[in-house]
MDTraj code that builds the backbone (N, CA, C; nanometers):
import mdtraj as md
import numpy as np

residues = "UNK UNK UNK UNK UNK UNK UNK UNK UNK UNK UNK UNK UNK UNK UNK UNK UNK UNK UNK UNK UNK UNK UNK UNK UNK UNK UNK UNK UNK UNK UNK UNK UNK UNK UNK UNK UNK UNK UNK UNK UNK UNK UNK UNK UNK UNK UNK UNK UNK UNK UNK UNK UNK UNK UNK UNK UNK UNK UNK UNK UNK UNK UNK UNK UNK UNK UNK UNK UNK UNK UNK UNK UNK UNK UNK UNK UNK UNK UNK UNK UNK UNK UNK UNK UNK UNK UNK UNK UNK UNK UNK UNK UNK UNK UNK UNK UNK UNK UNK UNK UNK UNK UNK UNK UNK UNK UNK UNK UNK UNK UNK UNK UNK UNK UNK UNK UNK UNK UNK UNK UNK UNK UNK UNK UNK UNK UNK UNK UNK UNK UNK UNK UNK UNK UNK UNK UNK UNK UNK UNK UNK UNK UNK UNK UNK UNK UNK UNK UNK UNK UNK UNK UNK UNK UNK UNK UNK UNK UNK UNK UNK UNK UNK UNK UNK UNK UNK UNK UNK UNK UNK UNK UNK UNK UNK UNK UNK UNK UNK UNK UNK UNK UNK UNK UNK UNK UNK UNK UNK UNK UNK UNK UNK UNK".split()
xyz = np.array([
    [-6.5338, -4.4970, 1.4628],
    [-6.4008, -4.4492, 1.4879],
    [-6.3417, -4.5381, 1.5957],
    [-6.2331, -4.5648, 1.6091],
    [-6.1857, -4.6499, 1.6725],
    [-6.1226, -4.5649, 1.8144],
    [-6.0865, -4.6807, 1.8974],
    [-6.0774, -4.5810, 2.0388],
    [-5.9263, -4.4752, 1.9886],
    [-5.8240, -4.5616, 1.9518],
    [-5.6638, -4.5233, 1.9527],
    [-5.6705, -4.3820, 1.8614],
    [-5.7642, -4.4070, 1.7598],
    [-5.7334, -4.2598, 1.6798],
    [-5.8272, -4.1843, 1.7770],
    [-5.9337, -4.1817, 1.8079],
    [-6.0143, -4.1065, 1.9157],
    [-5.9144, -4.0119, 1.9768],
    [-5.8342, -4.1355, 2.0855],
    [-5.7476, -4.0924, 2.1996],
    [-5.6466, -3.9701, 2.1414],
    [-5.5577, -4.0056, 2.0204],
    [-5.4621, -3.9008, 1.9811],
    [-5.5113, -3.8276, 1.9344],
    [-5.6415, -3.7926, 1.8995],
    [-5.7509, -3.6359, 1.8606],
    [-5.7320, -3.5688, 1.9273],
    [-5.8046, -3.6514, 2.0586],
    [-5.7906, -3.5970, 2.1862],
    [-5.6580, -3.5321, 2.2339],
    [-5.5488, -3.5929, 2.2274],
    [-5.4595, -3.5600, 2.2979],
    [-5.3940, -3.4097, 2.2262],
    [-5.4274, -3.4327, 2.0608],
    [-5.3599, -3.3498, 2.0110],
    [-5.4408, -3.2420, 2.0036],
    [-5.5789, -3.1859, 2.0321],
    [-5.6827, -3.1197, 2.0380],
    [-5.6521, -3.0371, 2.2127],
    [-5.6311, -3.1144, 2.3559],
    [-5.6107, -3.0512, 2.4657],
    [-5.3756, -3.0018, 2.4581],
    [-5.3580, -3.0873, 2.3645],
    [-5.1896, -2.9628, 2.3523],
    [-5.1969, -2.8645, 2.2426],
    [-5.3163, -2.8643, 2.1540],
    [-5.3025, -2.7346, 2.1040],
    [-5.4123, -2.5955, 2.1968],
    [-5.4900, -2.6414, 2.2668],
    [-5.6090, -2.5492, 2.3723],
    [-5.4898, -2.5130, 2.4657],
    [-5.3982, -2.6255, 2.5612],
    [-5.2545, -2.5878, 2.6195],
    [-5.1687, -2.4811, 2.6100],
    [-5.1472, -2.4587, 2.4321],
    [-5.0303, -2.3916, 2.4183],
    [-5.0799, -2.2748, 2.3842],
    [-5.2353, -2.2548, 2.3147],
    [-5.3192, -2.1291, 2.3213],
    [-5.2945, -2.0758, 2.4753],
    [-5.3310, -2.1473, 2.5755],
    [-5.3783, -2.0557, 2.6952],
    [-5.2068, -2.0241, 2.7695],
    [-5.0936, -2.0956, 2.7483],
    [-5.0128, -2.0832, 2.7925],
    [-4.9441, -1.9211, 2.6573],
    [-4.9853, -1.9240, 2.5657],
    [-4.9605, -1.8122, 2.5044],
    [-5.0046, -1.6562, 2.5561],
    [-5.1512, -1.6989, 2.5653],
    [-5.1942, -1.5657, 2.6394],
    [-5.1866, -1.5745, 2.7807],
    [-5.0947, -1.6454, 2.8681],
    [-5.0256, -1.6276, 2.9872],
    [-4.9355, -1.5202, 2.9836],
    [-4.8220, -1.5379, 2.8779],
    [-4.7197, -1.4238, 2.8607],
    [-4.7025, -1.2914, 2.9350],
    [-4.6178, -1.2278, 2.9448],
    [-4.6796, -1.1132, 3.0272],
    [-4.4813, -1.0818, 2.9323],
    [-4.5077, -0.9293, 2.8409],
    [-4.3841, -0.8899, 2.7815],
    [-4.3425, -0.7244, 2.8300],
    [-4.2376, -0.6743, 2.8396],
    [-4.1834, -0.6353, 2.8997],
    [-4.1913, -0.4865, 2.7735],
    [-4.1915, -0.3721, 2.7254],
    [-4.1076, -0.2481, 2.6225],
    [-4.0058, -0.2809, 2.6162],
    [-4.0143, -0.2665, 2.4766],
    [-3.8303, -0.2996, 2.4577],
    [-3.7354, -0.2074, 2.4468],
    [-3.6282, -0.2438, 2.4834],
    [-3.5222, -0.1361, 2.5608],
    [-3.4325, -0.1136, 2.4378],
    [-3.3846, -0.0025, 2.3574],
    [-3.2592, 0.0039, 2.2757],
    [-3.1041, 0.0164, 2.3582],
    [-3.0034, -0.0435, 2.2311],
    [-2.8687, -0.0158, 2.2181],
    [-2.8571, 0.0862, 2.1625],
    [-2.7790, 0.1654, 2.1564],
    [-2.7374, 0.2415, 2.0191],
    [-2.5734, 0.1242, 1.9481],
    [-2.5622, 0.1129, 1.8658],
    [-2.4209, 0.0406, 1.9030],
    [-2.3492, 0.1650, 1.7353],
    [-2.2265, 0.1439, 1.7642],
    [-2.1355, 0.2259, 1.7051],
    [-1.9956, 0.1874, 1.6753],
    [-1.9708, 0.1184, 1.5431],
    [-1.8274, 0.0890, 1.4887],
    [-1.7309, 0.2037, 1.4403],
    [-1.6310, 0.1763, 1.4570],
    [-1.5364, 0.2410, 1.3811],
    [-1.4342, 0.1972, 1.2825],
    [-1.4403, 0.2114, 1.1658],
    [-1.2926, 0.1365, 1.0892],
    [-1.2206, 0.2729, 1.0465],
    [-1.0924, 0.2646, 1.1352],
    [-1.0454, 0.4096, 1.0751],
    [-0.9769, 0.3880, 0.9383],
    [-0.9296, 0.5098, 0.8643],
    [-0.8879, 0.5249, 0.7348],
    [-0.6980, 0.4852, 0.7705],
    [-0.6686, 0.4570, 0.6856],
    [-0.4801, 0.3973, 0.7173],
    [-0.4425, 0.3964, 0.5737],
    [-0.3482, 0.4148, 0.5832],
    [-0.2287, 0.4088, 0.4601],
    [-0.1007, 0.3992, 0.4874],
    [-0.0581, 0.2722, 0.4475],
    [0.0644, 0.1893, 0.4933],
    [0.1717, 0.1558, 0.3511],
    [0.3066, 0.1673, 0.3963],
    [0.4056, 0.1302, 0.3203],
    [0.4930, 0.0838, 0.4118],
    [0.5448, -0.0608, 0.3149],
    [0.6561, -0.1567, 0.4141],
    [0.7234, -0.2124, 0.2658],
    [0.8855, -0.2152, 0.3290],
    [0.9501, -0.2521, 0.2317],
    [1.0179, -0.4307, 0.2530],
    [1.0736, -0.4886, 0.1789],
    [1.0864, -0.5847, 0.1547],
    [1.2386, -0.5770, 0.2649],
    [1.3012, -0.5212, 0.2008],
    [1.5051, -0.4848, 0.2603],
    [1.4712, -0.3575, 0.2758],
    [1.5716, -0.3089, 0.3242],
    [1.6337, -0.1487, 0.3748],
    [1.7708, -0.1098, 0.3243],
    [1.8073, -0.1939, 0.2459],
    [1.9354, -0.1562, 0.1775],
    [1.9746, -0.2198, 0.0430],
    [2.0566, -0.1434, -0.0077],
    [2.0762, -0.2120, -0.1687],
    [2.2689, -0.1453, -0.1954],
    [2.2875, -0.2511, -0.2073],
    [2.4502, -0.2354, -0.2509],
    [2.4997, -0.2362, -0.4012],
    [2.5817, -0.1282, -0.4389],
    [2.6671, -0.1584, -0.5888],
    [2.7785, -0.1490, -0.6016],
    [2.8292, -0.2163, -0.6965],
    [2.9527, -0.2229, -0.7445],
    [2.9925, -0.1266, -0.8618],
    [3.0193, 0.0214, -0.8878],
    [3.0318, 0.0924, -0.9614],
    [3.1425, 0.0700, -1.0679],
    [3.1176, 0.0932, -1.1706],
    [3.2466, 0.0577, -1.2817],
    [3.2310, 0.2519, -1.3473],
    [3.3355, 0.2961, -1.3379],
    [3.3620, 0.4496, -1.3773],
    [3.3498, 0.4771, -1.5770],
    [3.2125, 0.5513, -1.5446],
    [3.1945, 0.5579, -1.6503],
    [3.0680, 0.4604, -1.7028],
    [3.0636, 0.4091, -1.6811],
    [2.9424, 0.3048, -1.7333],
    [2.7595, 0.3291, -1.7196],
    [2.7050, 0.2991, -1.7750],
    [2.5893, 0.3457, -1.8049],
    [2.5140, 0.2105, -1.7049],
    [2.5336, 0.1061, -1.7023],
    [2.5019, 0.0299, -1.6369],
    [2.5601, -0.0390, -1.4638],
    [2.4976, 0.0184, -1.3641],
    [2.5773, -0.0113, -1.2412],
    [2.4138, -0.0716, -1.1654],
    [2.3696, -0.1839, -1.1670],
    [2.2653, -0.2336, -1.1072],
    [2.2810, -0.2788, -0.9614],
    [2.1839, -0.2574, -0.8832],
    [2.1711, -0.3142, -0.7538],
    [2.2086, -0.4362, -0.7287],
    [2.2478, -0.4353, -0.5795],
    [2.2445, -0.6094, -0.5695],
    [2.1405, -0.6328, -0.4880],
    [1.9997, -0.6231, -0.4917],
    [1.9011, -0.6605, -0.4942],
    [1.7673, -0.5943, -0.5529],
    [1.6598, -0.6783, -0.5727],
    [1.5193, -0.5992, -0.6210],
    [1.4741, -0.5513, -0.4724],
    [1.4040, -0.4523, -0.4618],
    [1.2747, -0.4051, -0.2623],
    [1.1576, -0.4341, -0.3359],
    [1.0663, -0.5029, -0.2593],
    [0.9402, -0.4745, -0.2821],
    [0.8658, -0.4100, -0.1643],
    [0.8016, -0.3472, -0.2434],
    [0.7486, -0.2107, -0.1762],
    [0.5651, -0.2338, -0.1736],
    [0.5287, -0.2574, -0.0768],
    [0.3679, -0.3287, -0.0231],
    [0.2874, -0.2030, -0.0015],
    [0.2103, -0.1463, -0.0587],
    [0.1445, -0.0398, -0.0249],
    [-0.0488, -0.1150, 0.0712],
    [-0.0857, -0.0775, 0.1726],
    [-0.2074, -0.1168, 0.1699],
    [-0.2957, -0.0052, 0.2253],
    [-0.4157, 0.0110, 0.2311],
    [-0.4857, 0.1382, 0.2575],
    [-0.6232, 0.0978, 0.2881],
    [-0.7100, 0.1516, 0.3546],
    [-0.8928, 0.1417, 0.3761],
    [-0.9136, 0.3133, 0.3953],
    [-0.9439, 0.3427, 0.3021],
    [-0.9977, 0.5003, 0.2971],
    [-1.1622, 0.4847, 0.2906],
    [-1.1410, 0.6611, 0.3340],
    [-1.2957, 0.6992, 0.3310],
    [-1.3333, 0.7376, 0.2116],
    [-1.5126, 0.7497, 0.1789],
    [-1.5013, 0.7941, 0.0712],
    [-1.4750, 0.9389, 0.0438],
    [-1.4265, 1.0190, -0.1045],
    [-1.3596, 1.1176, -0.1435],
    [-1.2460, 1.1220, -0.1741],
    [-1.1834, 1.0109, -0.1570],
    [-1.0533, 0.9657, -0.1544],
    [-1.0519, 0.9310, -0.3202],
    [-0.9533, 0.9857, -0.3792],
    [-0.9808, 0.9856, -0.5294],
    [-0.8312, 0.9118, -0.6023],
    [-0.7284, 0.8947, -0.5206],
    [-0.6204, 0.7972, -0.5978],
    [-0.4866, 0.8061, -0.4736],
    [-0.4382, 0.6963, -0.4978],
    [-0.3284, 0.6624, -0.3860],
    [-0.1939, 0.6359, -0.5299],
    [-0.0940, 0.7441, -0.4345],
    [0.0343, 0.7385, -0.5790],
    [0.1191, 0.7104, -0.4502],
    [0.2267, 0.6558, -0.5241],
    [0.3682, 0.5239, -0.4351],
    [0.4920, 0.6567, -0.5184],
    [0.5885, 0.6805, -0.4470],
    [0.6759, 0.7979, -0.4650],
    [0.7881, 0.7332, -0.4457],
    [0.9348, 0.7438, -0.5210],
    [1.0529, 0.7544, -0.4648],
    [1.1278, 0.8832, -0.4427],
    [1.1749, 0.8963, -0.3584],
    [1.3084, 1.0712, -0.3711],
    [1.3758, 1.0714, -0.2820],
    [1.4412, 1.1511, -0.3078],
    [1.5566, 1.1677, -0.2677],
    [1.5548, 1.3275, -0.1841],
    [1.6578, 1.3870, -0.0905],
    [1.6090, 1.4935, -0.0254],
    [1.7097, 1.6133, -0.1310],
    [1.7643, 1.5600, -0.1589],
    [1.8752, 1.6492, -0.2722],
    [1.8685, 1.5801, -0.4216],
    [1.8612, 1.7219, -0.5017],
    [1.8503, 1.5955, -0.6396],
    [2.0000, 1.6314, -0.6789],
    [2.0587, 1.7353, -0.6594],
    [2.2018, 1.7471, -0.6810],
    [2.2899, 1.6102, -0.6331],
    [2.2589, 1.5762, -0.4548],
    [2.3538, 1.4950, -0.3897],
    [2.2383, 1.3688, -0.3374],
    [2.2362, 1.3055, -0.4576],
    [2.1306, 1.1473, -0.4133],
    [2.2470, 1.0799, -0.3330],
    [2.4175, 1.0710, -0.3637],
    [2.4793, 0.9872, -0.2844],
    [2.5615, 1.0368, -0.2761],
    [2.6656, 1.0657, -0.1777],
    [2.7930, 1.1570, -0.1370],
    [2.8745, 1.0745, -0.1034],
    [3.0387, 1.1035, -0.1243],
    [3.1239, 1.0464, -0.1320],
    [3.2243, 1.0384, 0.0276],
    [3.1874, 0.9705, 0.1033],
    [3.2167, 0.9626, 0.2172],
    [3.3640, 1.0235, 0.2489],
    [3.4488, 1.0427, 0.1434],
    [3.6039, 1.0990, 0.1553],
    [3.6302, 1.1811, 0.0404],
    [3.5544, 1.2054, -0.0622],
    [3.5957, 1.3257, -0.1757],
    [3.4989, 1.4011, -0.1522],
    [3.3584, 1.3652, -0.0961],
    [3.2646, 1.4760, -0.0678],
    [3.2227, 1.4756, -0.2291],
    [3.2477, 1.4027, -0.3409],
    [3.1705, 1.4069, -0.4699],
    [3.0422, 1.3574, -0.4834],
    [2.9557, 1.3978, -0.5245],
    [2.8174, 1.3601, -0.5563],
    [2.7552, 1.2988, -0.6634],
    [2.6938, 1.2326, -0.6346],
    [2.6001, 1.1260, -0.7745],
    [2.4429, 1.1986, -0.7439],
    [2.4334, 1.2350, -0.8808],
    [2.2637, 1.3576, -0.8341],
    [2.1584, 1.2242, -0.8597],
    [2.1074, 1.3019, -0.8548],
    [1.9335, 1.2081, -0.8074],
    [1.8852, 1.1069, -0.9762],
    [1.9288, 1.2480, -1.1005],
    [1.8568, 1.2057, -1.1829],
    [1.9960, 1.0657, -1.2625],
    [2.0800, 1.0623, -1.2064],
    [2.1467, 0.9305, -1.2079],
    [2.1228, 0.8460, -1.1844],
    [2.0312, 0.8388, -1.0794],
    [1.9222, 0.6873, -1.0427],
    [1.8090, 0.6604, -1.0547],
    [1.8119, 0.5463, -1.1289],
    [1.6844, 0.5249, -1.1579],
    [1.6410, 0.3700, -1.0836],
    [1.5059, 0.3375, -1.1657],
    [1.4048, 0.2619, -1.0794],
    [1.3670, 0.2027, -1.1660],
    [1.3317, 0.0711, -1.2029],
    [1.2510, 0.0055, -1.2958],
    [1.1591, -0.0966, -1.1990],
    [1.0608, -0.0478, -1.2022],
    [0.9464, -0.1596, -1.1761],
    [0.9041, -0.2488, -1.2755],
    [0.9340, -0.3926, -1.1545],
    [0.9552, -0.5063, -1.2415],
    [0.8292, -0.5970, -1.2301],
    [0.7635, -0.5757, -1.1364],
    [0.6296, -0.6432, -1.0791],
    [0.5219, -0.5753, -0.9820],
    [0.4483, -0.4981, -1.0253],
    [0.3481, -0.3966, -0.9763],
    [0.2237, -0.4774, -0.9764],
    [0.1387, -0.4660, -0.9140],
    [0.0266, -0.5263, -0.9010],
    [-0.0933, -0.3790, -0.8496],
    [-0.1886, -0.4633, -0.8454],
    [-0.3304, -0.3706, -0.8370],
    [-0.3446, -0.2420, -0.9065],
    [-0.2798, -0.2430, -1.0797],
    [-0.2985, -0.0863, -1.0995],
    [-0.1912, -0.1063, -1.2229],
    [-0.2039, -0.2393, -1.2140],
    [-0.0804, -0.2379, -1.3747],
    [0.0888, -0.1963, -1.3520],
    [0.1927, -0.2667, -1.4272],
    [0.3331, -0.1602, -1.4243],
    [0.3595, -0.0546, -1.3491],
    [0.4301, -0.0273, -1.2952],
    [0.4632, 0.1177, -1.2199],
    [0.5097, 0.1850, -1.3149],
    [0.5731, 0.3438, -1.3067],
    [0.6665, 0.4034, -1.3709],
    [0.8122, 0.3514, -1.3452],
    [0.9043, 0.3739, -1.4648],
    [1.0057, 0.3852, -1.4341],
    [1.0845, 0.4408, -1.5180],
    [1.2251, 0.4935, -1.4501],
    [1.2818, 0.5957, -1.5231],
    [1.3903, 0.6681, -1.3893],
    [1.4958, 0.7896, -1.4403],
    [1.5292, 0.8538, -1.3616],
    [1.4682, 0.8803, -1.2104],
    [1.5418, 0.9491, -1.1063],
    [1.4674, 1.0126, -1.0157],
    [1.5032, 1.1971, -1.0532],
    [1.4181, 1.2451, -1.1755],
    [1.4648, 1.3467, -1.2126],
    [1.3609, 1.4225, -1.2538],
    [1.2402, 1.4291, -1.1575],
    [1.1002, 1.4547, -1.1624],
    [1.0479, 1.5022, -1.0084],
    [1.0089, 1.6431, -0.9892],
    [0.9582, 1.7143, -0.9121],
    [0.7858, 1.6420, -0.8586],
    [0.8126, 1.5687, -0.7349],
    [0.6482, 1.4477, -0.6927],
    [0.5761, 1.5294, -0.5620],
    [0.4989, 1.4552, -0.5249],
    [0.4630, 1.5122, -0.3506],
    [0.5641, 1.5252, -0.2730],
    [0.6665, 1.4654, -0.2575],
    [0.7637, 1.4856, -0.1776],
    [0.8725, 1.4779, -0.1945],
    [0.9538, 1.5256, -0.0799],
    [1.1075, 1.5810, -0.1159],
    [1.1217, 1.7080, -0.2072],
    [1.2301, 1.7577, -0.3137],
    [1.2646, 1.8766, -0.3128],
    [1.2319, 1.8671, -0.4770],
    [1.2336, 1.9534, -0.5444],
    [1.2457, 1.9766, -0.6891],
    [1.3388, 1.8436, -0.7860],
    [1.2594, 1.7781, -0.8789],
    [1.3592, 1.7179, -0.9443],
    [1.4831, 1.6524, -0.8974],
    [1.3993, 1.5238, -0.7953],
    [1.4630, 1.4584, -0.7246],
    [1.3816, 1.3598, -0.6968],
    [1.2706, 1.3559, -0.7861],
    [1.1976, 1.1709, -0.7311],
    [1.1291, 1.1420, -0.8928],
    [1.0155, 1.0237, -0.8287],
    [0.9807, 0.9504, -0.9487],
    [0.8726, 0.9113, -0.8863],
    [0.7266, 0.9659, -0.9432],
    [0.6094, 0.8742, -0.9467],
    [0.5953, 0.7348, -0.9780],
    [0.6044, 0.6412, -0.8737],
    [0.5529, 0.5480, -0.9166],
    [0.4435, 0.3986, -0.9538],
    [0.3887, 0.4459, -0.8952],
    [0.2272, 0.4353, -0.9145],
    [0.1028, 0.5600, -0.8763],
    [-0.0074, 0.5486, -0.9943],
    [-0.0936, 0.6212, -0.9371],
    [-0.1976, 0.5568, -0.9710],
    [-0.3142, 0.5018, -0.8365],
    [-0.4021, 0.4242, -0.8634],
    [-0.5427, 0.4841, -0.8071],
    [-0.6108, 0.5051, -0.9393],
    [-0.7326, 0.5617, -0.9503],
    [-0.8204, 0.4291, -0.8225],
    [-0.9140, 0.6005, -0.7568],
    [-0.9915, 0.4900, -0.6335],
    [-1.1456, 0.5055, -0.7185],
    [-1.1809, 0.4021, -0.6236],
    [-1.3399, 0.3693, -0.6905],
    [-1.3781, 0.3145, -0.5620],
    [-1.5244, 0.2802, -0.5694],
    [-1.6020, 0.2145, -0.4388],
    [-1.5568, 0.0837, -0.4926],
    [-1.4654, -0.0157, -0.5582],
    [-1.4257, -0.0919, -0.5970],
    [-1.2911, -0.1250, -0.5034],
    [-1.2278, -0.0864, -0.4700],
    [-1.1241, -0.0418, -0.3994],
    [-1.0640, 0.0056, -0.3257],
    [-1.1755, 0.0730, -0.2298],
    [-1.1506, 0.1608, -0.1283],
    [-1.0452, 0.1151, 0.0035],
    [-1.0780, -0.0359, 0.0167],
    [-1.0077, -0.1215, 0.0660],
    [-0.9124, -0.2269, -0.0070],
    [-0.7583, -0.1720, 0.0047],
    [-0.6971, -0.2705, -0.0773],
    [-0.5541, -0.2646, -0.0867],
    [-0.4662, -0.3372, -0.2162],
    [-0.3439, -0.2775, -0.1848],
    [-0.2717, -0.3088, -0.2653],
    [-0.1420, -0.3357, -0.3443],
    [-0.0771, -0.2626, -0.4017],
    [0.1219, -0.3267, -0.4043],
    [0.1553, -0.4060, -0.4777],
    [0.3026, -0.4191, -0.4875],
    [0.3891, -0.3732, -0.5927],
    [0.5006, -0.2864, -0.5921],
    [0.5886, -0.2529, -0.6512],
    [0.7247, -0.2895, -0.6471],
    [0.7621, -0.3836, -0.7457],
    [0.9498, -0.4276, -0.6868],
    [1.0077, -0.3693, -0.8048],
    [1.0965, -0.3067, -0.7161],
    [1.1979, -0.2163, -0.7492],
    [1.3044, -0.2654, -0.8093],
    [1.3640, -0.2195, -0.9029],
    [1.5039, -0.2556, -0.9339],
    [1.5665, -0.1495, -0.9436],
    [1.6885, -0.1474, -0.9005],
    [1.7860, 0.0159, -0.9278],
    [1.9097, -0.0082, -1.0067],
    [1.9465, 0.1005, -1.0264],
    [2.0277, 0.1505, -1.1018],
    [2.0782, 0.2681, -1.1210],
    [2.2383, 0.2734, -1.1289],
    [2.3195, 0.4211, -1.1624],
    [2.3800, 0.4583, -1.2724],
    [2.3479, 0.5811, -1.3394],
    [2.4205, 0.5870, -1.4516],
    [2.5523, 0.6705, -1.4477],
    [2.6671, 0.6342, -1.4727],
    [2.7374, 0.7050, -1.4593],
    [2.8203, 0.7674, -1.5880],
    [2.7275, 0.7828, -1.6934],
    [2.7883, 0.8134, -1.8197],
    [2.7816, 0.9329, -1.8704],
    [2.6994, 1.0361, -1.7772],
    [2.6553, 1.1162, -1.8189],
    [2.7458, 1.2442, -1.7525],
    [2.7572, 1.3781, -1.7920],
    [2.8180, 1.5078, -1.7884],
    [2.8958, 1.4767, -1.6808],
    [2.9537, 1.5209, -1.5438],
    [3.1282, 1.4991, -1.5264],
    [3.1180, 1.3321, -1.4598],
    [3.0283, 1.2719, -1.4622],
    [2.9973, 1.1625, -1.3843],
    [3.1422, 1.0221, -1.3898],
    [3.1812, 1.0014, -1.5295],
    [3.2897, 0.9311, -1.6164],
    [3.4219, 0.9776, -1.5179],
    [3.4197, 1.1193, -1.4605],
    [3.5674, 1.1843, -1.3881],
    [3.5703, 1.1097, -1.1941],
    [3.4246, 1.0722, -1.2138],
    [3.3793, 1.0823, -1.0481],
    [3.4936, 1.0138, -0.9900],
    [3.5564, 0.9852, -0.8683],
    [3.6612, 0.9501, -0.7942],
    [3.6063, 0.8469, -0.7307],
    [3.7119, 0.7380, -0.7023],
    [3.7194, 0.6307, -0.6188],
    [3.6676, 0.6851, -0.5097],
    [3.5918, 0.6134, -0.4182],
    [3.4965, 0.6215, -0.3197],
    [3.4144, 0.5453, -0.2554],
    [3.3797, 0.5457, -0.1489],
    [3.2457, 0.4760, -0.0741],
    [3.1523, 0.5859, -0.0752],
    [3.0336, 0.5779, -0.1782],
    [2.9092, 0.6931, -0.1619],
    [2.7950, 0.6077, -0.1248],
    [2.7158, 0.6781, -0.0108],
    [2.6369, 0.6923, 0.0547],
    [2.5081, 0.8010, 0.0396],
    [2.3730, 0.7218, 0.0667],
    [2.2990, 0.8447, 0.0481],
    [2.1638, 0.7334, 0.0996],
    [2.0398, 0.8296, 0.0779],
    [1.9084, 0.7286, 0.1416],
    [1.7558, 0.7754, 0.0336],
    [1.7364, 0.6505, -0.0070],
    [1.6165, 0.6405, -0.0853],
    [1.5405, 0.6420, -0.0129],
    [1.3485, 0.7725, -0.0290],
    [1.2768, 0.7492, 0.0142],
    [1.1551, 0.6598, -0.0689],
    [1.1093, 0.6218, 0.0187],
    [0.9647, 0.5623, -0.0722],
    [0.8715, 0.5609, -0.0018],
    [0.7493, 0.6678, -0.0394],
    [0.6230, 0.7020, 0.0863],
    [0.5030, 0.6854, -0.0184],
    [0.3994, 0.6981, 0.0241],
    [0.2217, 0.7018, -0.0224],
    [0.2127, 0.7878, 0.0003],
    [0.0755, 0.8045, -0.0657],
    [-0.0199, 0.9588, -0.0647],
    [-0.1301, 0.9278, -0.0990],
    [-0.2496, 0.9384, -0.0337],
    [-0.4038, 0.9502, -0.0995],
    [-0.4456, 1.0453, -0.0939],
    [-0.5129, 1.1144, -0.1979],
    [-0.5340, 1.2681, -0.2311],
    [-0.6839, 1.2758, -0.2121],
    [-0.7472, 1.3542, -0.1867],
    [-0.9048, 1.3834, -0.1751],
    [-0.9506, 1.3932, -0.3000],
])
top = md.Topology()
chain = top.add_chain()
for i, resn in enumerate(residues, 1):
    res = top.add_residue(resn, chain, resSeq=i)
    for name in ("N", "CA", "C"):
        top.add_atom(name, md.element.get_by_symbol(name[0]), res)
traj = md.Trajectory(xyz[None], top)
């Protein structure tokens, strides 16, 4: 055997005896716990795109469209039991959806409607009149418009609806209604049901 491999036997023979005795040097301590503790609370959020929508009424006409689409952002992180999140429009009167700032005449609820034009996470929305009794507001004065089945798929997630509106004014004394500035306020809220 030659000296050089000898020597690195050696050397590598007294750093492994080294790191043995420096092992059972150690001296370790019980180990101490954390408890640690997160929270993600549960939320359900709606934000709209605009806050207002203007028309130009023609008396009598079946067609009086907005001058703009809202999109309406629903997002949510529920707990589980949470079994479907529905997107609502209404109105607080279905008789007086918009009042006539100087004749005091009314445009009822089921005169306006809603067409969802781009819904996401849950397919199409409804659309149609606001002439349907929902979670909120008063009797036959809103419109379901989404209802999205929850799953452990989804618990965390969310949800767009753009709106388009519209007034009909063709229907029973609506054709007589009077020159006017009418005024009134669309709601649009969430709900997740147990």
């Amino acid at each position: 055997m030659r000296t050089g491999t000898f020597v690195r036997v050696a050397v590598v023979a007294m750093a492994m005896l080294f790191a043995v005795s420096m092992a059972s040097a150690q001296l370790n301590s019980g180990a101490q716990t954390i408890a640690l503790n997160a929270n993600l609370a549960e939320s359900l959020t709606l934000s709209l795109s605009a806050n207002s929508v203007n028309f130009t009424l023609s008396a009598g006409s079946a067609t009086n469209a907005g001058s703009a689409n809202i999109t309406a952002t629903t997002k949510w992180v529920l707990k589980p039991g949470r079994t479907a999140v529905g997107v609502y429009a209404y109105f607080a009167s279905a008789s007086a959806a918009l009042t006539g700032t100087a004749s005091g005449s009314t445009i009822p609820s089921s005169a306006f409607s809603i067409t969802d034009t781009g819904a996401g996470s849950g397919g199409a929305g409804t659309s149609g009149a606001l002439s349907n009794t929902v979670a909120f507001g008063v009797a036959n004065s809103g419109l379901q418009m989404a209802n999205v089945s929850i799953t452990g798929a989804n618990k965390n997630a969310s949800r767009t609806d753009q709106m388009a509106f519209n007034i009909d004014l063709s229907g029973g004394t609506l054709p007589q209604l009077p020159a006017d500035t009418y005024t009134g306020t669309l709601n649009i809220q969430a709900q997740a049901t147990p």
